[in-house]
C-alpha positions as YAML, in Angstrom:
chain: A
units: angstrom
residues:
- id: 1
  name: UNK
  ca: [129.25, -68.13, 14.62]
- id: 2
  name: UNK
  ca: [131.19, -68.73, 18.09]
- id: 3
  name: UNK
  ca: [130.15, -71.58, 20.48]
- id: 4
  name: UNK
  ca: [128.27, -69.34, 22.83]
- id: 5
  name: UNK
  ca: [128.38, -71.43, 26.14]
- id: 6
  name: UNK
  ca: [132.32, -71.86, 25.76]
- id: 7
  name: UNK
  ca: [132.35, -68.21, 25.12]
- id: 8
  name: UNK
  ca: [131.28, -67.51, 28.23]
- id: 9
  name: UNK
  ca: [133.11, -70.33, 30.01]
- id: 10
  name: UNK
  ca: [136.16, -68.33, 28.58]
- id: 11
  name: UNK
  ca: [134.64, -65.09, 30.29]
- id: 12
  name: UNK
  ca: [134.35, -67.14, 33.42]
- id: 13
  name: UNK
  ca: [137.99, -68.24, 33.50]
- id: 14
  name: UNK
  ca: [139.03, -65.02, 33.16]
- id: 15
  name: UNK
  ca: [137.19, -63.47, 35.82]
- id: 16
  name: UNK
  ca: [138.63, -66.20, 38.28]
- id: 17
  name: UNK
  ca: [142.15, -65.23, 37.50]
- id: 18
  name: UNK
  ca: [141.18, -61.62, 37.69]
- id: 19
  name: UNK
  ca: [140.25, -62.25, 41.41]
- id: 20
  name: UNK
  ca: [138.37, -58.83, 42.14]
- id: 21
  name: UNK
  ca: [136.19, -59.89, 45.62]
- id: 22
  name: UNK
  ca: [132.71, -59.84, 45.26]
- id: 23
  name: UNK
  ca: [130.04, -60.21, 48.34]
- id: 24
  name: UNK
  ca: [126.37, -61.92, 47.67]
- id: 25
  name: UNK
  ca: [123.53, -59.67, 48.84]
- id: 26
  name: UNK
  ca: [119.49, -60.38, 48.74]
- id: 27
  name: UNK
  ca: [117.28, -57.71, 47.72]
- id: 28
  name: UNK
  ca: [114.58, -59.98, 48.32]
- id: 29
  name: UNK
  ca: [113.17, -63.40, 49.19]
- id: 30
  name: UNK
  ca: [113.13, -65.28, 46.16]
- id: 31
  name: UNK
  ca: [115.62, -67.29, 44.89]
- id: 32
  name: UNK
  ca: [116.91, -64.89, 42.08]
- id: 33
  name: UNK
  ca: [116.47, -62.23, 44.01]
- id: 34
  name: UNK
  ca: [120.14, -61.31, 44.68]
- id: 35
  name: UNK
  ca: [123.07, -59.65, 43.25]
- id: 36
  name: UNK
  ca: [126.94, -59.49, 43.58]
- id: 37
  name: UNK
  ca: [128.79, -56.44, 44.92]
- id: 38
  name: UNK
  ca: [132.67, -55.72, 43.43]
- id: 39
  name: UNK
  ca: [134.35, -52.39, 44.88]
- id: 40
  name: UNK
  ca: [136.86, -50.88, 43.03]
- id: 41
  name: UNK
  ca: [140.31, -50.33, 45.46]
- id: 42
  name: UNK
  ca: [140.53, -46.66, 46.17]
- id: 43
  name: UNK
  ca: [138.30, -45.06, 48.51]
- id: 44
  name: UNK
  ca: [134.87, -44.35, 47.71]
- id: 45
  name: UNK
  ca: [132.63, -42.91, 47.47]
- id: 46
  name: UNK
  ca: [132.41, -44.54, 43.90]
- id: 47
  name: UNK
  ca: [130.08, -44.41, 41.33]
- id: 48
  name: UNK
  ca: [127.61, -47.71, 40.92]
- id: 49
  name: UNK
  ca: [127.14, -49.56, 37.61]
- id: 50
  name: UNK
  ca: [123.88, -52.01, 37.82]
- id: 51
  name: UNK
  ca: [124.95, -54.67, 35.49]
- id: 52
  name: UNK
  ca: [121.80, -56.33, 34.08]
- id: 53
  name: UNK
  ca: [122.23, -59.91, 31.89]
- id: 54
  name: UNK
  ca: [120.29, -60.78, 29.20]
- id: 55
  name: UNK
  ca: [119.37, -63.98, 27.93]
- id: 56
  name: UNK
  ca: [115.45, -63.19, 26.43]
- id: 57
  name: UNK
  ca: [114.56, -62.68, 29.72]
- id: 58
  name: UNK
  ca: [114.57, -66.24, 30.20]
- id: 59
  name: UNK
  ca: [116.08, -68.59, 33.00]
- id: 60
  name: UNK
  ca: [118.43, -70.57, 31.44]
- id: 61
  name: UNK
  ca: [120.60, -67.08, 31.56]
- id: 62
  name: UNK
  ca: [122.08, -65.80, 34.45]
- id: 63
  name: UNK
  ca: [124.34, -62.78, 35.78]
- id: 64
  name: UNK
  ca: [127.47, -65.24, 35.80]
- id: 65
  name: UNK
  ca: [127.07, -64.02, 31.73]
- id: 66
  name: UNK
  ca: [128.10, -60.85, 32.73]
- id: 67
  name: UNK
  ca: [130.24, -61.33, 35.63]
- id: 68
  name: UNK
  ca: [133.43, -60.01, 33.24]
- id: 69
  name: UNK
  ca: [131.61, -57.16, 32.35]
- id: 70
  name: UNK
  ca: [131.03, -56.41, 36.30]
- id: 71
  name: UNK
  ca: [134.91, -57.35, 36.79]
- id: 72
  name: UNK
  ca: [135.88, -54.74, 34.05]
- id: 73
  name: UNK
  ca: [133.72, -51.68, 35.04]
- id: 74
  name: UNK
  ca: [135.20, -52.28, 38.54]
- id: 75
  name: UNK
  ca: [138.99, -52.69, 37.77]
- id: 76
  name: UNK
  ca: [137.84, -49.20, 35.82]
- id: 77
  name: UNK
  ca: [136.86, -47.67, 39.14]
- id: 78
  name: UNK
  ca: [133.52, -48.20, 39.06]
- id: 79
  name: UNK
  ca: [131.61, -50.13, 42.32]
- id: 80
  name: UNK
  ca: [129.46, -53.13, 40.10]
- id: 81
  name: UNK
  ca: [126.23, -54.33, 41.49]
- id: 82
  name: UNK
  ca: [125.37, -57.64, 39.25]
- id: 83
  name: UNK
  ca: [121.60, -58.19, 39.42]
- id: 84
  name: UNK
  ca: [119.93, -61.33, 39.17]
- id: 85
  name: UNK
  ca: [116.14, -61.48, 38.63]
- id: 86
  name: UNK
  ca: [113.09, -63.43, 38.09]
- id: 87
  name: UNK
  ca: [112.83, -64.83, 34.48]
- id: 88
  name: UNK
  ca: [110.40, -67.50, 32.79]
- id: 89
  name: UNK
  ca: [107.54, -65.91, 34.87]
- id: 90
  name: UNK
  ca: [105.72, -62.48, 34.67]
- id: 91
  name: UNK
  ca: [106.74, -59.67, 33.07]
- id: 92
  name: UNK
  ca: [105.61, -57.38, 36.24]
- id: 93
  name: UNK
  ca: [108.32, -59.56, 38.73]
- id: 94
  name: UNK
  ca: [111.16, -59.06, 36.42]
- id: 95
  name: UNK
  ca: [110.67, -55.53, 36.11]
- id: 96
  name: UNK
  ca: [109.75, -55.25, 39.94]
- id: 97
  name: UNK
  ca: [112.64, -56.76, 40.17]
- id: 98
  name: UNK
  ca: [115.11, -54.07, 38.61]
- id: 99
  name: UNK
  ca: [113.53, -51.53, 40.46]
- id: 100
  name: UNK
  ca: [114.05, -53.33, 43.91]
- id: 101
  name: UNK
  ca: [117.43, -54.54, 43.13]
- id: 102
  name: UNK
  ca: [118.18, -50.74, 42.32]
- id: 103
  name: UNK
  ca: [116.55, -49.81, 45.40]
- id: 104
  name: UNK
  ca: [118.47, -51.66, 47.47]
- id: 105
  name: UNK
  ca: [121.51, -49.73, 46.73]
- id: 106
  name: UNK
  ca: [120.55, -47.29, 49.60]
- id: 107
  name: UNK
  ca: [120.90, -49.93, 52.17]
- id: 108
  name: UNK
  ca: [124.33, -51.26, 51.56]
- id: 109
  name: UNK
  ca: [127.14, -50.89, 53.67]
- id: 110
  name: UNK
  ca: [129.18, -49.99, 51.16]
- id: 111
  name: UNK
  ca: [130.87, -46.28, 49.83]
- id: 112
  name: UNK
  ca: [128.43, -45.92, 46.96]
- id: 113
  name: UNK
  ca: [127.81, -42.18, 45.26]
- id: 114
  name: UNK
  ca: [123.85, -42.93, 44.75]
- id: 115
  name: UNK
  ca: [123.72, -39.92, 42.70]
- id: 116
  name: UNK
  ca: [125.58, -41.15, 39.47]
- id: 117
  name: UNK
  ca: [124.07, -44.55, 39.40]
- id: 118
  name: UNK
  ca: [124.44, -46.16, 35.69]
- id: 119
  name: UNK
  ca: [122.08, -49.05, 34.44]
- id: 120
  name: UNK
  ca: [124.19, -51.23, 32.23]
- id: 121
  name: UNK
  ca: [122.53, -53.79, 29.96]
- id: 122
  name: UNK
  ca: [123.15, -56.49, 27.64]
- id: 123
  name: UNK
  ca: [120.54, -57.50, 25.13]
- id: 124
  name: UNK
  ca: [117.83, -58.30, 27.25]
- id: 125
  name: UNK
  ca: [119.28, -56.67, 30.06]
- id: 126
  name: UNK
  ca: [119.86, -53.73, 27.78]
- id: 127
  name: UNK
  ca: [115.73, -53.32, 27.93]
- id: 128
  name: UNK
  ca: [115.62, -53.39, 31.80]
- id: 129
  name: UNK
  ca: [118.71, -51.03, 31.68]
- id: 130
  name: UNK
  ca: [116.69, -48.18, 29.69]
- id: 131
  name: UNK
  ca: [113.27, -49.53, 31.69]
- id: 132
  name: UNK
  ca: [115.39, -48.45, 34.73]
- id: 133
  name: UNK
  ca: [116.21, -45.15, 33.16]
- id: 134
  name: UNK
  ca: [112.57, -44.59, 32.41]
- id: 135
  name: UNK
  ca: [111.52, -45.43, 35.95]
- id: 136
  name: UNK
  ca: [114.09, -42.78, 37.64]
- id: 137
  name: UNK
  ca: [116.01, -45.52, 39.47]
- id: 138
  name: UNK
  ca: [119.38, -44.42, 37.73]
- id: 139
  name: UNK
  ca: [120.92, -41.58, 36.24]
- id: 140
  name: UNK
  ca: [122.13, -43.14, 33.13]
- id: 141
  name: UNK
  ca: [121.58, -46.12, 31.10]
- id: 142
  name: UNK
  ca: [123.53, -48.18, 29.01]
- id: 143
  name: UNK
  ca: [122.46, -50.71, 25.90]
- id: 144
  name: UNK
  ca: [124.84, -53.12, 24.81]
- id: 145
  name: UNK
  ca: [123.02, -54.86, 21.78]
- id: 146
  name: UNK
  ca: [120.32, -54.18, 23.71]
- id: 147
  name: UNK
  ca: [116.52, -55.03, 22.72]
- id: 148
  name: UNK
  ca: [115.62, -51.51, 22.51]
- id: 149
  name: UNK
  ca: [112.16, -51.83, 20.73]
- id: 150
  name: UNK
  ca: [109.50, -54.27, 21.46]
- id: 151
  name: UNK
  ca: [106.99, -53.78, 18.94]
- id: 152
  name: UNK
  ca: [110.21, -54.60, 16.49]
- id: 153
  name: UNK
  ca: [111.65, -57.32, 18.05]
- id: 154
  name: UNK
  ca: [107.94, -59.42, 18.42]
- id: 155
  name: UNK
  ca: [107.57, -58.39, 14.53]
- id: 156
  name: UNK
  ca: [110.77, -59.90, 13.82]
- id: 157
  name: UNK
  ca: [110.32, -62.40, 15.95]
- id: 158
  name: UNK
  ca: [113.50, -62.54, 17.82]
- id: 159
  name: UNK
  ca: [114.79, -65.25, 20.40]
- id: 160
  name: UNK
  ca: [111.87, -67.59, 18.96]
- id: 161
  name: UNK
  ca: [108.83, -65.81, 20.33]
- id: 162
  name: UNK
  ca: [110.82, -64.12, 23.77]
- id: 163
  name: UNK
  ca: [108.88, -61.29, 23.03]
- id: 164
  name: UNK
  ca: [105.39, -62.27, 23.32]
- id: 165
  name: UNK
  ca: [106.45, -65.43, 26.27]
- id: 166
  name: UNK
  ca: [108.07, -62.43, 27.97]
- id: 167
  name: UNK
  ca: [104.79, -59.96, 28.11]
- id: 168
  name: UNK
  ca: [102.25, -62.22, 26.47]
- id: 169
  name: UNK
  ca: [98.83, -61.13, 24.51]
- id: 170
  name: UNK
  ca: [99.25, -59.03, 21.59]
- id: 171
  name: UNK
  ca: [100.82, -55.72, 21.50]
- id: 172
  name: UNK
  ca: [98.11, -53.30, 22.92]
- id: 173
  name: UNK
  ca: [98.80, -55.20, 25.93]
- id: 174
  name: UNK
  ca: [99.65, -53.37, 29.44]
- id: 175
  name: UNK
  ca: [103.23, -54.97, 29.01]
- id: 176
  name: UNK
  ca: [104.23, -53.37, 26.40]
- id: 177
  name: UNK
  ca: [102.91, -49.64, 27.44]
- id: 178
  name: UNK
  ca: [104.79, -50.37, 30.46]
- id: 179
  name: UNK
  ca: [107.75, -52.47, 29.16]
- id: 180
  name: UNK
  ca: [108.84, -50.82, 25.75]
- id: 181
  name: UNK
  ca: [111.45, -48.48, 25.56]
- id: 182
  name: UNK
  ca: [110.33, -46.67, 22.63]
- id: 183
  name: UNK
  ca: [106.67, -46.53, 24.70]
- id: 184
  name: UNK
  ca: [108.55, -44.64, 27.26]
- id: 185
  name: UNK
  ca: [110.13, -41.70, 25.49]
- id: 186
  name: UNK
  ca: [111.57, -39.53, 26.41]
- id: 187
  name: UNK
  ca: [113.45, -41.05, 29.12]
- id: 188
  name: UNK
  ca: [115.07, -37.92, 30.63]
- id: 189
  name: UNK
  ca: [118.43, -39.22, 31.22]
- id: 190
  name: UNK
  ca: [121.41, -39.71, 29.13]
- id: 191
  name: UNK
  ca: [121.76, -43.05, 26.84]
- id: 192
  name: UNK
  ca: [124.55, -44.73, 25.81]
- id: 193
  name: UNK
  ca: [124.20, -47.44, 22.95]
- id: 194
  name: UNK
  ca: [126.53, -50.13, 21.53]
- id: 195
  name: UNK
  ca: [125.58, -52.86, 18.93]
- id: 196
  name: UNK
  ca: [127.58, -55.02, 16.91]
- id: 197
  name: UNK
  ca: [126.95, -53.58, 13.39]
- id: 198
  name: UNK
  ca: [126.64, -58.10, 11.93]
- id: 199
  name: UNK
  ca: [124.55, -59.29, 15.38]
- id: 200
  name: UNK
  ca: [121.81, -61.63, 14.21]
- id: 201
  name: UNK
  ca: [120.59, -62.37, 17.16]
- id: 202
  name: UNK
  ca: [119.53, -58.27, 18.41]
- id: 203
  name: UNK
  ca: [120.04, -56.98, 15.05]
- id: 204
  name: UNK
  ca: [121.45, -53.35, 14.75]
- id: 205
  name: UNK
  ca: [118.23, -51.52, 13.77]
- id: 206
  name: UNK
  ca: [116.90, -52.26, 17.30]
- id: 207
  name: UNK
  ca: [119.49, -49.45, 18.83]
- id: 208
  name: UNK
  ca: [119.56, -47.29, 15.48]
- id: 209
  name: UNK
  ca: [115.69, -47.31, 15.62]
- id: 210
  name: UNK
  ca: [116.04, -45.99, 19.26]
- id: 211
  name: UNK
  ca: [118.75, -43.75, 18.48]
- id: 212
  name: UNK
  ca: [116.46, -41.85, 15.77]
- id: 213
  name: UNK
  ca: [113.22, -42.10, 18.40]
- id: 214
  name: UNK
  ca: [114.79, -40.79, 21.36]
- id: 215
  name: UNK
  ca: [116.98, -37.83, 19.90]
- id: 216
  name: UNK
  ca: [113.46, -37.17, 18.17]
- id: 217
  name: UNK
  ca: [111.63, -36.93, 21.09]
- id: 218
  name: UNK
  ca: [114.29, -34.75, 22.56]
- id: 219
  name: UNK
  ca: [116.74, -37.29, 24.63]
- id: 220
  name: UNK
  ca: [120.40, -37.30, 24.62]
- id: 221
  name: UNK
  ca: [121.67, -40.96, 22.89]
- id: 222
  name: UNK
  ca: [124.46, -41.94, 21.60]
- id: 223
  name: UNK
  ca: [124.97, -44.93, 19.24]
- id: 224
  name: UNK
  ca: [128.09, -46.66, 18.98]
- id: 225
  name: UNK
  ca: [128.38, -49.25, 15.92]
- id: 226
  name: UNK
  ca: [131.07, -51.93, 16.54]
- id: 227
  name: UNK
  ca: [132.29, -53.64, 13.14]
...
């Protein structure tokens, strides 16, 4: 498997040399409570990606991780608003946290088109992306090897017990009625998933276990397998 941190040390280089500005915004008044801004060149309004990072929702993992993903969308025309959030603590302030980071959209100076808002996730971020969906703070969400089902993921134990250190108690907990994806179907707006069809880490029947769940339930998904 690939070195991971000089993975995303390459990422990192390459954003520098891409050298799309970005502005630092709060949303709030905790440390991780902030989020980076790109615009795209041409005149807005534009449409908004919320790029959420993963990392098993814990704090070693940060939105530099998917600053390249932020610098792509944008050079695609898309405005990029990179969330960071609270990790390591409650399962309530990181969610709280998506939903006020979303929020804040409406207050930026900035030529935004709030009504085609996409929440863009990876892994764990790829939960808070469909979370967002489910809550009505975008219009679209977006799943890239995301964590898609809870009850699955603490079953199979993935990222050494993230699950259950990320909502605690066992599984008829409030966390996971408010948390899960799959608890939250039908989500009413259009998904978008992408997984890695050899991933060990989120394995692929995470999204093809949401993919057969939502269009079941009467929601429009879309899987994409990448070999």
């Amino acid at each position: 498997m690939r070195d991971v941190p000089a993975f995303f040390a390459e990422l990192g280089v390459w954003v520098a040399g891409r050298g799309v500005p970005v502005t630092r915004h709060e949303y709030g008044p905790a440390d991780d409570q902030h989020a980076d801004l790109r615009l795209p060149e041409p005149a807005g309004p534009h449409r908004v990606a919320v790029v959420i990072h993963g990392g098993f929702w814990r704090a070693a993992y940060t939105k530099q991780n998917t600053a390249a993903v932020a610098v792509a969308l944008t050079e695609l025309g898309w405005a990029t608003w990179n969330i960071e959030y609270r990790r390591g603590g409650s399962y309530s302030e990181t969610l709280g946290d998506v939903r006020a980071a979303c929020d804040a959209l409406r207050g930026l100076d900035a030529p935004l088109d709030l009504e085609s808002v996409v929440a863009v996730g990876h892994s764990a971020g790829g939960q808070l992306a469909l979370w967002a969906g489910a809550e009505g703070s975008v219009s679209a969400a977006a799943a890239l090897a995301g964590i898609c089902d809870l009850d699955g993921a603490a079953r199979d134990d993935l990222g050494d017990g993230a699950v259950v250190s990320f909502l605690g108690g066992d599984r008829t907990s409030a966390g996971y009625a408010a948390a899960d994806p799959l608890r939250r179907l039908p989500l009413g707006v259009p998904v978008l998933l992408a997984h890695g069809t050899a991933d060990d880490n989120v394995p692929l029947a995470q999204s093809r276990t949401y993919r057969d769940t939502a269009e079941a339930a009467g929601d429009a998904c879309r899987l994409v397998e990448l070999e």
